[in-house]
PAMAR-395566 format. One record per residue (C-alpha): y, z, x; residue in one letter; chain. Coordinates in steps of 0.02 Angstrom, whole numbers. Example, Ala and Ser with C-alpha at 12.3 -4.5 7.8 and 13.67 -1.06 7.14 Angstrom:
        v        w        u   pavex   drentor
     -225      390      615       A         A
      -53      357      684       S         A
//
This chain:
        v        w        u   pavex   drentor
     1097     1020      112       X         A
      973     1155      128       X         A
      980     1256      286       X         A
     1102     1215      422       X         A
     1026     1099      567       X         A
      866     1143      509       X         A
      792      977      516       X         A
      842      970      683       X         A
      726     1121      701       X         A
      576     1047      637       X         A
      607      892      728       X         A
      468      894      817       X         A
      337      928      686       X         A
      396      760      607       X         A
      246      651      557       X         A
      271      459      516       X         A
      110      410      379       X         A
       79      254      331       X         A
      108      235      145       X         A
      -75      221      115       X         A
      -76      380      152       X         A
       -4      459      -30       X         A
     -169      358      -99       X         A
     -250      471     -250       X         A
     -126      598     -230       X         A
       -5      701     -340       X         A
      147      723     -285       X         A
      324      795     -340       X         A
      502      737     -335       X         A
      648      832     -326       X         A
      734      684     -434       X         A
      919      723     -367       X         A
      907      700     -216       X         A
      802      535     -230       X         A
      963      485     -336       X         A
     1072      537     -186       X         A
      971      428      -66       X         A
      984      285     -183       X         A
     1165      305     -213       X         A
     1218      306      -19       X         A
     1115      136       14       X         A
     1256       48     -117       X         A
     1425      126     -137       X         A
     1520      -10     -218       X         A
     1593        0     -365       X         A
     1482     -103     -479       X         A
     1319       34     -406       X         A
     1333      102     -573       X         A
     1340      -25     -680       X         A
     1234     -142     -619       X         A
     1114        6     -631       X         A
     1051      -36     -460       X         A
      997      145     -408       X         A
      885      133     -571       X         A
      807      -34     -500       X         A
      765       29     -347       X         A
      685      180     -409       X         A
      573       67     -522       X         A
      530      -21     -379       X         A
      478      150     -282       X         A
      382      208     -452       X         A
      262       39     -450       X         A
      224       61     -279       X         A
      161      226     -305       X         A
       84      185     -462       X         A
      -28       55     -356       X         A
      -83      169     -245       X         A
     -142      275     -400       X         A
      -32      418     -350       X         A
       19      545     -484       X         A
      199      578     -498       X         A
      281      733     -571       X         A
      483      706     -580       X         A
      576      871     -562       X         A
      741      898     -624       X         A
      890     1016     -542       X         A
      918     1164     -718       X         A
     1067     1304     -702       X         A
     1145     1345     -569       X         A
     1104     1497     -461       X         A
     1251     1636     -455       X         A
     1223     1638     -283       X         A
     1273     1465     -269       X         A
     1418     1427     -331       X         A
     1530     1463     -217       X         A
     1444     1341     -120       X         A
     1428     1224     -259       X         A
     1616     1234     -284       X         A
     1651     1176     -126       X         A
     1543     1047     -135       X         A
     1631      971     -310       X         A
     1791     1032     -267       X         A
     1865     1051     -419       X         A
     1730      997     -530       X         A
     1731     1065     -710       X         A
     1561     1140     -717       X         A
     1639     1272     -620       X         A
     1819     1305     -668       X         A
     1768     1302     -854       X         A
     1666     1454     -823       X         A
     1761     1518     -669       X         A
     1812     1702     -770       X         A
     1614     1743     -786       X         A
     1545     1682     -629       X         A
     1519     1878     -561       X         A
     1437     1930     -712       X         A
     1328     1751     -756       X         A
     1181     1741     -668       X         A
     1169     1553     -686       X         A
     1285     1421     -742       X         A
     1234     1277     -848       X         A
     1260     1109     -789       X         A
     1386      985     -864       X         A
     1253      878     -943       X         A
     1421      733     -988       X         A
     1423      694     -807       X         A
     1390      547     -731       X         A
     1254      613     -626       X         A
     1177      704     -772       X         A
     1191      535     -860       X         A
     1085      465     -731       X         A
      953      597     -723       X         A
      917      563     -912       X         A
      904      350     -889       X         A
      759      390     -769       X         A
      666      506     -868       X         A
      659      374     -999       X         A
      604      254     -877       X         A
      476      377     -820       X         A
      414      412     -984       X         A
      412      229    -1010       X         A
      277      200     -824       X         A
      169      358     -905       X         A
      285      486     -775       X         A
      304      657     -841       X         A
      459      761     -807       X         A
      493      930     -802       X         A
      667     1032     -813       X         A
      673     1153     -690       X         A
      761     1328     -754       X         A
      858     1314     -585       X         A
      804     1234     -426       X         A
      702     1067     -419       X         A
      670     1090     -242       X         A
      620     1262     -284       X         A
      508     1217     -424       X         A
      419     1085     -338       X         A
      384     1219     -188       X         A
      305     1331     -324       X         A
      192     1175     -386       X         A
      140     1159     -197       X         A
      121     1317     -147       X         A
      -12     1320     -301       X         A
     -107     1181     -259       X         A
      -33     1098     -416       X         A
       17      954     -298       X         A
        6      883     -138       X         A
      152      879      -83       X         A
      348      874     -101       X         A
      473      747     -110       X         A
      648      798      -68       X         A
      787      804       69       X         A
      833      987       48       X         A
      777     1064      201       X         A
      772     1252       92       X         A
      599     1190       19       X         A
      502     1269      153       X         A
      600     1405      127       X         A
      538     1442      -60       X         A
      352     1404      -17       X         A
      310     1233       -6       X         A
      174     1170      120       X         A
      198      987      132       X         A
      371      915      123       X         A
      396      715      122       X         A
      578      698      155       X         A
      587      498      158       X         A
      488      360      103       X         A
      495      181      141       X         A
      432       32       57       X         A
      383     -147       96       X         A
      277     -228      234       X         A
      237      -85      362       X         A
      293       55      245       X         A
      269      239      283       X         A
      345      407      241       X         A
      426      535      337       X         A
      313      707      321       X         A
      302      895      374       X         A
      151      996      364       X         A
      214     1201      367       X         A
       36     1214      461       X         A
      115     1114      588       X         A
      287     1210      602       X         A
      200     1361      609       X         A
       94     1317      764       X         A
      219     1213      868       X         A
      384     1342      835       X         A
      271     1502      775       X         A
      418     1496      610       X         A
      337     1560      469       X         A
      417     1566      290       X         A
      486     1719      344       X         A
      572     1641      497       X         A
      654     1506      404       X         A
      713     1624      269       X         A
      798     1725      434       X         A
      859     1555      496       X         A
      951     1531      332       X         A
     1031     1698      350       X         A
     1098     1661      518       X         A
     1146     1487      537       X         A
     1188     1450      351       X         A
     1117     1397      187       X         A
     1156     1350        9       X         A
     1155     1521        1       X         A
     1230     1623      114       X         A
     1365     1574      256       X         A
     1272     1644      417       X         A
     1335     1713      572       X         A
     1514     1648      615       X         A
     1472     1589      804       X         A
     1293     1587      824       X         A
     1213     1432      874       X         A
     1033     1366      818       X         A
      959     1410      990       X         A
      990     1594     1000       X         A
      956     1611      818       X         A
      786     1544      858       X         A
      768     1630     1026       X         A
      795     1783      899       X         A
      680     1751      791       X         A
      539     1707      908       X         A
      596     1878     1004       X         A
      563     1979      865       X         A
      428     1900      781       X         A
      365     1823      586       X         A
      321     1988      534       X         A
      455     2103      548       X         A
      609     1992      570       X         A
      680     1976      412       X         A
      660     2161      354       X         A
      751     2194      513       X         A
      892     2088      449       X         A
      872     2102      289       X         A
      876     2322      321       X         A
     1031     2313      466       X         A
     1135     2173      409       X         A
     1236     2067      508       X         A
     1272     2176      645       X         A
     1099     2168      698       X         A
     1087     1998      730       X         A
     1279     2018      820       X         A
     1218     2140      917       X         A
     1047     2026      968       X         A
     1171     1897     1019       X         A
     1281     2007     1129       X         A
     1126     2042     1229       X         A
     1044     1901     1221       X         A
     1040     1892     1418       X         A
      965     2061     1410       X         A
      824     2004     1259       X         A
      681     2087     1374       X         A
      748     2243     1295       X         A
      668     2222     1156       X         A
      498     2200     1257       X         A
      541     2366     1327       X         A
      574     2460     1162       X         A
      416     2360     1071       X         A
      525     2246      977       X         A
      647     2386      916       X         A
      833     2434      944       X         A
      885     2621      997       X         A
      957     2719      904       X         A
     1116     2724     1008       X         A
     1122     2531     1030       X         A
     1104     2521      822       X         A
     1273     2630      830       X         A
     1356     2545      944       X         A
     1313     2357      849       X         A
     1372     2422      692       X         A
     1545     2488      740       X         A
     1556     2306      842       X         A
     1527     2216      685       X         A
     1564     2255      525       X         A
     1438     2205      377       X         A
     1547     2081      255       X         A
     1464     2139       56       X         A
     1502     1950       20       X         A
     1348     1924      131       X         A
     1220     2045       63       X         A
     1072     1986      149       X         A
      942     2047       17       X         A
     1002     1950     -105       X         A
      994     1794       -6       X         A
      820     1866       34       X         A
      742     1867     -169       X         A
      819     1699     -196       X         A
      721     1624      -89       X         A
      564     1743     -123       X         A
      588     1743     -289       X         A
      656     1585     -362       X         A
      665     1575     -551       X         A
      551     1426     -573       X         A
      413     1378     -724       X         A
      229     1476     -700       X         A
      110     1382     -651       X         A
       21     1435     -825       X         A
      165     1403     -912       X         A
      161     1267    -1065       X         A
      292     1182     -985       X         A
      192     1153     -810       X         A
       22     1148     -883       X         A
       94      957     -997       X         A
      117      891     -863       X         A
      -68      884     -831       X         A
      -86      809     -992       X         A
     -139      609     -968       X         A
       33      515     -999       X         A
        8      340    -1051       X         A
       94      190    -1003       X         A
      222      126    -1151       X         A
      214      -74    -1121       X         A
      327     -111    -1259       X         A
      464       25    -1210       X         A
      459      -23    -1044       X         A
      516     -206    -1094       X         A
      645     -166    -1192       X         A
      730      -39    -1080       X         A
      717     -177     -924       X         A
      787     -288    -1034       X         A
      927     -164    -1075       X         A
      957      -80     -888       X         A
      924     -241     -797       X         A
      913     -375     -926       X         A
      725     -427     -873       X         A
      636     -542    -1004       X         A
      477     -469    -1042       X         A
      379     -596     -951       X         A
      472     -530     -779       X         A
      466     -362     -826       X         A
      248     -380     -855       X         A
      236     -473     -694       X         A
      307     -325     -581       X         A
      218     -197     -659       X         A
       66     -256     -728       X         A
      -20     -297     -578       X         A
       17     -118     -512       X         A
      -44      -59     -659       X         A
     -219     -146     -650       X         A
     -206      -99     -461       X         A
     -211       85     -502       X         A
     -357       67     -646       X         A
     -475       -7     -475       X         A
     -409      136     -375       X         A
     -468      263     -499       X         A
     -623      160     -535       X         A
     -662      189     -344       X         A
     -601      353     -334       X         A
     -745      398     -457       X         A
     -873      292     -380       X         A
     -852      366     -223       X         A
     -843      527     -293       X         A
    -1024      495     -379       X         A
    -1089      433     -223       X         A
    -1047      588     -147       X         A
    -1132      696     -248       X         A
    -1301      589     -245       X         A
    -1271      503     -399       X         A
    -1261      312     -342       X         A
    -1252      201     -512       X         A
    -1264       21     -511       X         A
    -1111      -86     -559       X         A
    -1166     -106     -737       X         A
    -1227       84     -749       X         A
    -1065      167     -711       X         A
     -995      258     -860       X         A
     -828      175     -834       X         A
     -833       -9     -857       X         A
     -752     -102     -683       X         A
     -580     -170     -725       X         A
     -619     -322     -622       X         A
     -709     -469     -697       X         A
     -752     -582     -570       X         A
     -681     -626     -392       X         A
     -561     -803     -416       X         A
     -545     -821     -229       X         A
     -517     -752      -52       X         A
     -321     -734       18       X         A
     -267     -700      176       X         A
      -76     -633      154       X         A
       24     -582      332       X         A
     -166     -581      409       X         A
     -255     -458      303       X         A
     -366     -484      191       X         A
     -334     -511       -4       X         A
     -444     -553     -150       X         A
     -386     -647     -315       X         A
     -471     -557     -452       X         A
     -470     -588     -631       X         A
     -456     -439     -739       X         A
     -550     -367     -883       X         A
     -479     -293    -1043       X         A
     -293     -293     -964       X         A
     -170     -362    -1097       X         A
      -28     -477    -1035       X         A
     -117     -500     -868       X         A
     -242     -621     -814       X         A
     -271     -621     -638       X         A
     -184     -528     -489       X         A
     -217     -487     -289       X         A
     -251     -354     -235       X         A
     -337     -288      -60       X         A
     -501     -335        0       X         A
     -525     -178       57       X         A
     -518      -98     -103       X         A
     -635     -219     -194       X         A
     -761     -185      -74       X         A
     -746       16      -99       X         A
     -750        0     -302       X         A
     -868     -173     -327       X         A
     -949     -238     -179       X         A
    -1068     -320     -304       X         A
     -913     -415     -345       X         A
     -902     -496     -183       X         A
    -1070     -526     -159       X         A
    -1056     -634     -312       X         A
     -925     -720     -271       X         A
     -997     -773     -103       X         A
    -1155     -837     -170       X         A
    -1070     -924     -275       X         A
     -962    -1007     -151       X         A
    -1113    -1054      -52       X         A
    -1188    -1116     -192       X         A
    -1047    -1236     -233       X         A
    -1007    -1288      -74       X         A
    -1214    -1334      -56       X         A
    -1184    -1453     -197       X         A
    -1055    -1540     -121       X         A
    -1117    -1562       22       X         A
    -1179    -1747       43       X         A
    -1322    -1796      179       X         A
    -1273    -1900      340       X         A
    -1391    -2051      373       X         A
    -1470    -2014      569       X         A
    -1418    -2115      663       X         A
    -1564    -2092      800       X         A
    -1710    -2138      647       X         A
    -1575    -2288      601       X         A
    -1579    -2370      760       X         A
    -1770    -2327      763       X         A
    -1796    -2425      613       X         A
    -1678    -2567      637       X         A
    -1777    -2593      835       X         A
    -1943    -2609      729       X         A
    -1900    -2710      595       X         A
    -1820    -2854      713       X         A
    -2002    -2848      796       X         A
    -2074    -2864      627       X         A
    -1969    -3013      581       X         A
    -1989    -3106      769       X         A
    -2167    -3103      692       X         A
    -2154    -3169      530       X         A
    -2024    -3323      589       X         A
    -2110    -3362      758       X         A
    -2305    -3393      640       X         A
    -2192    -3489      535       X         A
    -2126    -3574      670       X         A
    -2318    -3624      752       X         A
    -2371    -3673      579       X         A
    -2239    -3806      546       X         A
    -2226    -3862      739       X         A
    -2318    -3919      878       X         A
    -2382    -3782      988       X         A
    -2283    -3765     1148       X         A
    -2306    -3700     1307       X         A
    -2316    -3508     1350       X         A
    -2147    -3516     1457       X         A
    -2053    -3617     1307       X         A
    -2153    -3497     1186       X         A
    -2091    -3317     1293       X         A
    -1917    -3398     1324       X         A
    -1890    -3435     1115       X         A
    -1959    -3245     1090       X         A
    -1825    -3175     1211       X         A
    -1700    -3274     1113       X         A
    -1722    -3236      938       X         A
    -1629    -3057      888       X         A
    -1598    -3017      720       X         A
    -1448    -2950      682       X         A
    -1452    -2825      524       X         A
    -1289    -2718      552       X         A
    -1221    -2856      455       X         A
    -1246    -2845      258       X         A
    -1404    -2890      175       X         A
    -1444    -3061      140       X         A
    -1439    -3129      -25       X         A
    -1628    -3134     -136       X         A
    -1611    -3345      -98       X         A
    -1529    -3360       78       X         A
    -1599    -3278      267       X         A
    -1527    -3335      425       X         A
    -1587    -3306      619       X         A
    -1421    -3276      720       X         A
    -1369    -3360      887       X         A
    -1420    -3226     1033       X         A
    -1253    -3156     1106       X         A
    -1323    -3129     1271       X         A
    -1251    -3294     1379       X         A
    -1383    -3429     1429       X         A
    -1460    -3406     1254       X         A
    -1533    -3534     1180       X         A
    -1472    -3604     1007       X         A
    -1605    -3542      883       X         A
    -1661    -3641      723       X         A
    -1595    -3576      548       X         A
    -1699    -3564      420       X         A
    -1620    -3627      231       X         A
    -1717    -3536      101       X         A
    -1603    -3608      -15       X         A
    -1681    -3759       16       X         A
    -1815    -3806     -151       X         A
    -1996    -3780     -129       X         A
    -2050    -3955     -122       X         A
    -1929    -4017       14       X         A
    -2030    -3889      129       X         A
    -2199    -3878      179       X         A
    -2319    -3755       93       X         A
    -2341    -3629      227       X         A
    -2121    -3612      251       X         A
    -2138    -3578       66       X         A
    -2243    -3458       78       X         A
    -2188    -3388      232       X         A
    -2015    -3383      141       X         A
    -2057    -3287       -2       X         A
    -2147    -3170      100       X         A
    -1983    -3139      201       X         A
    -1880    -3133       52       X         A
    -1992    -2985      -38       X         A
    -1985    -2903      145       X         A
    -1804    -2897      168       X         A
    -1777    -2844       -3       X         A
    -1897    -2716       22       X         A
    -1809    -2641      163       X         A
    -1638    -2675       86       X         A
    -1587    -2494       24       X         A
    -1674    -2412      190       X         A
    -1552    -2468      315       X         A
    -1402    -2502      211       X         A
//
């Protein structure tokens, strides 16, 4: 839960990011409650078996494993003293706590009941995660706590978790829910960001806690979120929770009795008189179940791993991804033959090498240091570009991969082969053009066809009309001109065979019918000059054969 209603708070320093946006990042998970959220989207009774919370957190792992985003799981240890009460409300009457119920006061944490279901689920994914190459870490009590401390460190990015007390232990940027799929995004808050929209410091929320409620401590019976804020903001960052923290309860009852008066405390600069103090303690008596200090030091002082510890410093240690293992606990959680379980996660896999490949090339570029392709002291994952996609209307390439066992070729985003191996592109596009020059075959033109065609029918009204005047009488120049606008030859039709050439009829009407010429005819029934004249017109047309046709 976290603090009471504050969510509703920090409503307004909600951010939705795209998913993109957790690109070469590390982040942490506070791995109960991303069980929780998994566990309310199915609540049947086969959620369980069927393992299906363990699916979909595979599925969540691989898409952050594409977007080459490093991904510590944190895991809930003891539980705090001061939560138990709480806790046993929570569980009822769960057995971690009645077991031990005689030496709550003087425990200051209890162990969890590792044979519960729950716990059995926290240990399945840590073997998956160990499986993708995730590290986990056992928290000594809080996750949410623990991942604060690796934030507030610059050990991470950022946090992953629902409980709304994270801010409240340190942490800086808190992802609360993430979404996958076409369009994803996750929900984030940025402490910069509550600090200058609601002036709330860590402070603040740790005084919030105290009066509206927490895992921790039971707040102020009839005091809404509004005047605890309008208290808070009255009194300030600085000084508001030693004020509670030093008068208890009944200064905060007392704030809330004169609440319509609050410029009082503009008058006494931010403090309460002496008599008023007086007369808000007898009002309200301080309940010792409360003690607000405590509350204070568990939030300011969480028992969580050092950041120099051994246990947080392995987790920095590269964590390879177990292929084999992998396959045969997919084939044991969701029975997945090995062949389904390489083609969900190997292409996510390769996805994240070209991330990190770019990552460093832009890294090199940025320090002056701009190595060709071939120079880089990583070799490129990718191979070669297969071909261009175009996938809900962006832009995809088909790549072929190099050195990746199990997978041959996968897409991934243009976008990102352009950042880590434009080279790769630019070979693959010459290419193209190079292949689709080769195929391309020549058109005839049809303007230097018709060109021709017009000149050779001149050429061949020649050749027939002198062999026509050397076999016949001459005629007259109006028979002679009236024969010439006749004769057309007709060559859209195929060419005429090496023994056979024929003058069509004229189409136009009025034409006249024109002589045909049988070269089939033998030499000698012919006179010497149609044989000749023949021959000549046979090597012609031949000639000219393959140019038109």
């Amino acid at each position: 839960m976290g603090v009471k209603n504050l969510w509703d708070i920090l409503e307004s320093c909600k951010k939705t990011l795209p998913l993109h946006h957790l690109q070469n990042k590390r982040v942490c998970v506070d791995l109960s409650c991303w069980i929780v959220q998994l566990q309310n989207t199915c609540k049947n009774s086969s959620f369980s078996k069927e393992k299906i919370y363990l699916r979909n957190l595979f599925h969540r792992l691989r898409a952050l494993i594409a977007l080459n985003c490093s991904v510590v799981l944190v895991a809930d240890g003891s539980i705090p003293a001061i939560k138990l009460s709480t806790y046993r409300k929570r569980l009822g009457s769960g057995s971690e706590v009645i077991r031990d119920e005689n030496n709550i006061q003087r425990a200051s944490s209890l162990p969890r009941n590792m044979g519960s279901d729950f716990s059995c689920m926290i240990k399945e994914v840590k073997v998956l995660g160990m499986a993708l190459g995730i590290p986990c870490l056992d928290g000594l009590e809080e996750a949410e706590a623990q991942c604060a401390l690796l934030n507030l460190e610059t050990l991470c990015d950022g946090c992953f978790t629902s409980d709304s007390d994270v801010f409240l232990f340190g942490a800086r940027t808190v992802y609360r829910d993430i979404y996958l799929g076409e369009g994803g995004y996750v929900v984030c808050y940025e402490m910069a960001d509550i600090e200058r929209k609601l002036g709330f410091g860590r402070n603040s929320l740790i005084s919030l806690a105290l009066l509206l409620g927490s895992d921790y401590s039971q707040g102020v019976r009839g005091l809404g979120r509004e005047t605890a804020c309008r208290i808070i903001k009255t009194i300030g960052d600085d000084v508001v929770l030693h004020r509670l923290v030093s008068e208890g309860v009944g200064f905060a009852k007392k704030v809330k009795m004169m609440k319509e008066q609050a410029d009082i405390f503009k008058c006494n600069g931010g403090k309460l008189s002496g008599s008023d103090h007086k007369e808000g303690i007898n009002d309200v008596s301080v309940s010792p179940s409360e003690p607000f200090l405590q509350v204070a030091n568990a939030y300011l002082k969480p028992k969580c791993h050092l950041p120099d510890s051994e246990a947080v410093l392995s987790l920095f240690i590269p964590h390879t991804f177990q292929r084999t293992q992998l396959q045969e606990l997919c084939a044991e959680f969701f029975g997945w033959s090995p062949q389904k379980t390489d083609d969900y996660i190997l292409p996510k896999i390769a996805e994240r090498n070209l991330r990190c490949f770019a990552k460093l090339r832009c890294a090199s570029s940025e320090l002056g240091a701009q190595f060709p392709l071939d120079k880089m002291p990583v070799a490129c994952p990718v191979s070669a570009i297969v071909k261009s996609r175009k996938l809900q209307g962006k832009e995809y390439f088909e790549v072929s991969w190099d050195r990746m066992d199990g997978l041959q070729t996968s897409i991934v985003p243009a976008d990102l082969v352009r950042s880590a191996c434009s080279e790769k592109i630019s070979e693959f596009m010459a290419k193209k053009a190079e292949n689709n020059k080769d195929k391309r075959k020549p058109r005839p033109r049809k303007a230097a066809n018709k060109a021709a065609v017009h000149e050779i029918n001149l050429r061949l009204q020649g050749l027939l009309l002198s062999i026509e005047s050397q076999g016949q009488e001459p005629q007259s120049d109006v028979d002679h001109q009236s024969r010439l606008d006749t004769q057309v030859i007709d060559l859209s039709t195929p060419s005429p065979s090496s023994r056979c050439c024929k003058i069509l009829k004229c189409q136009e009407p009025n034409a006249k019918q024109v002589d045909v010429i049988d070269l089939s005819e033998s030499e000698s029934e012919v006179s010497p000059v149609h044989t000749r004249k023949a021959r000549e017109l046979r090597l012609f047309l031949a000639s000219i054969k393959d140019d038109i046709f």
